[in-house]
TORKETI-758347 format. One record per residue (C-alpha): residue in one letter; z, y, x. Coordinates in steps of 0.2 Angstrom, whole numbers, plus 2048, in hexadecimal, padded with zeros to 3 digits. Each point is the difference from the previous one (the first is absolute). Layout:
// TORKETI-758347
aZYX ...
***
This chain:
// TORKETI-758347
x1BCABA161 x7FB7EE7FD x7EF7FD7F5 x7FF7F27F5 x7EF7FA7FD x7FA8017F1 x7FA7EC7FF x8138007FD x7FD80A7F1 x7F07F77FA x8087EF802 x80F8067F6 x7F78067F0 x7F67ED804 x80E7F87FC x8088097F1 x7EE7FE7F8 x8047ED804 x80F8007FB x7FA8087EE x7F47F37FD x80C7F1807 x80C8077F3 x7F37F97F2 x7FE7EE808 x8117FE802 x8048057EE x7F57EF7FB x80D7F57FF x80F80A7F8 x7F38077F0 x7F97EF7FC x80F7F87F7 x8028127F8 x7EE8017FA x7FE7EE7F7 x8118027F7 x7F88117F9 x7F07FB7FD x8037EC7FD x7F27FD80E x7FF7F1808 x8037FD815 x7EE7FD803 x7FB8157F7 x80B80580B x7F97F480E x7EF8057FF x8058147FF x8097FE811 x7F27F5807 x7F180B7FA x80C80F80A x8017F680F x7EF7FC801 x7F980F7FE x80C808809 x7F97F480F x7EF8027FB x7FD8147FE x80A801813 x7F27FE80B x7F480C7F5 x80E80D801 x8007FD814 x7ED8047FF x80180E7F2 x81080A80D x7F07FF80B x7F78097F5 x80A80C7F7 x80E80080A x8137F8803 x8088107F6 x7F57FC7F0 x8017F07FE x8147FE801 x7FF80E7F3 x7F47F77F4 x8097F0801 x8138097FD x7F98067F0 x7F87F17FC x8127F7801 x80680E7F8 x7F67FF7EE x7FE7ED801 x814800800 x80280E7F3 x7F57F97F4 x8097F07FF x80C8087F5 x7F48017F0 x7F97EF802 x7FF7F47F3 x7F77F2804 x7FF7F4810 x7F0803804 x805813805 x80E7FA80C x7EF7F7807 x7F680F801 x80F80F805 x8097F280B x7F37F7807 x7EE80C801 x808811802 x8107FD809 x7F77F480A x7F580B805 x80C80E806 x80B7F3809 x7F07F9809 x7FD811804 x812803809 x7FF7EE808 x8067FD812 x7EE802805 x8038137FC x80F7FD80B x7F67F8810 x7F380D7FF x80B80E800 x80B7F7810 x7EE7FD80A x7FB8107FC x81180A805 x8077F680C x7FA7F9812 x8127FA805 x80D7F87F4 x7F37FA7F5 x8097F07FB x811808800 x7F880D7F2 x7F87F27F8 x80E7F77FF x80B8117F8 x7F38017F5 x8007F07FA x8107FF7FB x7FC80C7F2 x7FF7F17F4 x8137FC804 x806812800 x7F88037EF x8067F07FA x812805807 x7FE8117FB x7FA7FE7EB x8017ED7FC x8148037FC x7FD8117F7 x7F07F87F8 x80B7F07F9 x80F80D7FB x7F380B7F6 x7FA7EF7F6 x8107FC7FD x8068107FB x7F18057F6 x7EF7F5802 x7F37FC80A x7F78107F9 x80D80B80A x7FD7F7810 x7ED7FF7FF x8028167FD x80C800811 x7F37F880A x7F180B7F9 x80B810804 x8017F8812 x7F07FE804 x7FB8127F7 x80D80A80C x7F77F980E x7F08077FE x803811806 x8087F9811 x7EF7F7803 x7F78107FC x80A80A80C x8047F5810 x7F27F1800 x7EF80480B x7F77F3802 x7FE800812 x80B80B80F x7EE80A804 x8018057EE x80E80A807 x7FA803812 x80D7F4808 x7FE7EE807 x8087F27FC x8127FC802 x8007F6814 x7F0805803 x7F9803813 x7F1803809 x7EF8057F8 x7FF7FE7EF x7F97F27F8 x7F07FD7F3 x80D7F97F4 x80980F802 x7F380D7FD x7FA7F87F2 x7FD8097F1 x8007FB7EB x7ED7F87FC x7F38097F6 x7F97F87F3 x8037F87EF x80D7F77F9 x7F77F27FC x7FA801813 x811800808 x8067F07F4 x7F07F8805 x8077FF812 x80E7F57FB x7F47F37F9 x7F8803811 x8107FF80A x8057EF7F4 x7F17F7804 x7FE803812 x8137FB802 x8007F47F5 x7F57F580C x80F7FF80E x80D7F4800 x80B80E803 x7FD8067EF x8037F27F7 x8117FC808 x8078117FF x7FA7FF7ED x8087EF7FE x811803806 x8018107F6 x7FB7F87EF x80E7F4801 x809810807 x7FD8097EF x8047EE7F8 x80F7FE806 x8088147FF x7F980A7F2 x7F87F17F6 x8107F67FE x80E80B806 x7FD8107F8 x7FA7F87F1 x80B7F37FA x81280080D x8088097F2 x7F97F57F1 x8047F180A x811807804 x8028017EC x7F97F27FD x8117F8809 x80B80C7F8 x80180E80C x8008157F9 x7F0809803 x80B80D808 x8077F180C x7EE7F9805 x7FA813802 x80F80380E x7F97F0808 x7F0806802 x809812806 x8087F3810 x7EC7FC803 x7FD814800 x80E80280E x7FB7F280B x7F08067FC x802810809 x8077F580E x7F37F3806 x7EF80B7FC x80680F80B x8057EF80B x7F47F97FE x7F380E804 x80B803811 x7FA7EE804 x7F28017FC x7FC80E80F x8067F280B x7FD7EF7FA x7F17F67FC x7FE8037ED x7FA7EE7FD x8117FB803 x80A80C7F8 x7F67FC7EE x8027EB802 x812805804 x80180B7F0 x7F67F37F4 x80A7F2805 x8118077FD x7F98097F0 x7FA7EE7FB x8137F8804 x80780F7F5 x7F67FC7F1 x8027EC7FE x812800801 x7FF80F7F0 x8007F37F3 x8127F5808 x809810800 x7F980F7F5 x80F7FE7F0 x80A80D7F5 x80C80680E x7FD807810 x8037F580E x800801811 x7EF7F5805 x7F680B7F2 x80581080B x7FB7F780F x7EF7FB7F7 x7FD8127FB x805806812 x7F37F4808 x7F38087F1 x80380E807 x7FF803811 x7EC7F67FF x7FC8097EF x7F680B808 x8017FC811 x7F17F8801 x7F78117FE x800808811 x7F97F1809 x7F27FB7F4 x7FA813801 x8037FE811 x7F37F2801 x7F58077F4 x7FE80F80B x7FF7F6810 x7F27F67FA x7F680E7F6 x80480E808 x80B8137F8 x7F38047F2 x7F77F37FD x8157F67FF x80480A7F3 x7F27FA7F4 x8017ED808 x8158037FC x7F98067EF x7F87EE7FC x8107F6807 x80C8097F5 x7F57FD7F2 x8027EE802 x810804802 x8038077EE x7F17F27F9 x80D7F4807 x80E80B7F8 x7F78007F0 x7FC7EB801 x8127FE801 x80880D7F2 x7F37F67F5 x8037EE807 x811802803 x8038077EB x7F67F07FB x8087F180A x80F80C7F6 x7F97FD7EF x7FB7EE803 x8107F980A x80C80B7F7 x807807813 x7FB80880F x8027F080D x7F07FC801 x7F9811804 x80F80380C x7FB7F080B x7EB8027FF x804811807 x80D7FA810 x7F47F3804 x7F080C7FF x80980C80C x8047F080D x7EE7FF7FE x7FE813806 x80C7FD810 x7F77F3805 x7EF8097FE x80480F80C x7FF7F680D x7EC8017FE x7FE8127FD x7F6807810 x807810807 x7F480580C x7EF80A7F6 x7F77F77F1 x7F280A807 x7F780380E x80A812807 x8058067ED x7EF8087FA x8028067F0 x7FD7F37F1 x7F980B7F4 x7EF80B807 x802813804 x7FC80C7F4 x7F480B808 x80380D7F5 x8137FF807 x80980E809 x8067F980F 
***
């Protein structure tokens, strides 16, 4: 009888978590009309709630990295689902702007951060020796199944009833995942006396690593540590770089204001919602893709490929985003697509080339928060040159010409280690069981 692994398992249960908490960021940009016509907010409230969010969100990811360390992978996606959960809920019996500030932006941000794709790559290096970037790459497209998956039921629900009946779909969500982390996530394959999925010969240090002992406080403290010491490579910086105008140029601009662009030239909500469902598909396409790739290409490569056509996509939005759907807005949100999250699988990649299994996970945790500070920049940014300019242009071509920038910058990105033999960035707890 043929066995399945249970890394299959783990890595399923991964994703729907991702899924639950990409079903909140891709709900941005249908609820913000909703929410100012309700409440008579202006486009920057709204900017700054979604920009709080995304910079927490990126911020809080490379404590959780350090805290699943501590506490464990199990716990942590736990915490953060129920975080999602009551920062949703409460949104219903708000009032004032300042509570979409702190339910949106402080709570939520803090679950999402907590279920970031750093959870992802940790999970992947932990459970898997082989088909690492193939899973990563499954993984990642979380973002585009959830977005495929509830951004049409989400934007039939506000339209049926309100945005208060979709923010209670995506708190129900993320609640009926909890039990599935409970039951099937462990934190490592030894937790359950196998080995991970591919792996041959004696086991490894990585692998017979354990959960560190200590305080809370401690195990945060090592990201700092991580930060600082990585934070002195070239490497690092690069990897940071491109990923802030990765952030810039997906969740900051897209997710937040494609579909009050899209009305601001006369198109449905529903409409510019189902555009953003033709990102979800190809999506699903180029980061499993793109993941194969990445098992066989240089990554470097792969990501100046992915900026550059990414950049193209987004200066030609403003010449041909209008109230009908035409045929070169499909081809727009098809190329948006296949790179939205394609550049994931070869940044962690890199990250763990340079740094190493467990020290990467942390280092990724600092790169995709400059991912989601660069998502913030932009969600703010972006709503401004809105309110000054009275459209969208300008923000659509400072984001193509920042992600030309990024293609051109991978070039420089080293791929051999940042440091000498991968020795951990942060020091050893000697109180660790190892």
């Amino acid at each position: 009888m043929l066995r399945i692994h249970r890394a299959w398992a783990v890595a399923a249960v991964t994703f729907l978590v991702l899924i639950a908490a990409a079903t909140f960021r891709s709900s941005f940009g249908v609820m913000v009309v909703p929410l100012e016509s309700d409440f008579g907010w202006p486009r920057s409230a709204t900017s700054l709630a979604v920009s709080v969010n995304l910079v927490v969100y990126g911020l809080s990811a490379p404590f959780a990295a350090a805290l699943m360390e501590r506490f464990g992978v199990r716990r942590i996606a736990a915490l953060s689902m129920a975080f999602i959960a009551i920062g949703t809920g409460l949104t219903i019996y708000m009032q004032h702007s300042w509570q979409l500030v702190v339910l949106w932006g402080l709570v939520v941000g803090l679950g999402t951060g907590g279920t970031a794709l750093v959870f992802g790559s940790l999970i992947v290096n932990r459970w898997f020796v082989t088909r690492r970037g193939l899973v990563l790459g499954i993984i990642g497209t979380a973002y585009a199944t959830g977005q495929l998956a509830f951004l049409p039921l989400i934007s039939r629900a506000i339209e049926a009833s309100s945005w208060r009946a979709a923010s209670a779909i995506i708190a129900g969500l993320c609640l009926l995942v909890i039990p599935l982390i409970i039951v099937v996530l462990r934190d490592r394959p030894s937790d359950v006396g196998l080995r991970p999925y591919g792996a041959t010969g004696e086991a490894s240090t990585t692998e017979q690593a354990a959960n560190s002992t200590g305080s809370g406080w401690k195990a945060a403290a090592s990201a700092i540590t991580a930060l600082r010491q990585a934070s002195r490579t070239r490497a690092f910086w690069l990897l940071a770089g491109t990923f802030f105008i990765c952030g810039w140029t997906t969740n900051g601009i897209i997710s937040t204001h494609f579909v009050p662009a899209a009305h601001d030239h006369g198109m449905g909500a529903t409409t510019a919602a189902g555009l953003l469902a033709i990102v979800g598909v190809f999506d699903i396409i180029g980061t499993i893709g793109s993941g194969w790739l990445t098992d066989r290409f240089d990554p470097r490569i792969l990501l100046g490929v992915y900026y550059a056509l990414r950049g193209i996509a987004l200066l030609a939005v403003p010449f041909i985003l209008g109230p009908d759907v035409e045929p070169p807005i499909i081809v727009i949100m098809i190329l948006f697509g296949l790179d939205w999250v394609a550049t994931v699988p070869p940044t962690v990649t890199l990250c763990r080339q340079a740094f190493g299994i467990e020290t990467g996970a942390i280092v990724f945790g600092w790169v995709f928060a400059s991912h989601m500070i660069g998502a913030g920049a932009s969600a703010a940014v972006s709503g401004a040159l809105h309110e000054a300019l009275g459209d969208y242009a300008s923000a659509w071509y400072l984001a193509g010409a920042l992600a030309i920038l990024a293609a051109g910058a991978c070039a420089w990105i080293p791929r051999a280690a940042a440091l000498p033999d991968n020795p951990p960035l942060a020091a050893p707890d000697p109180h660790a069981t190892r």
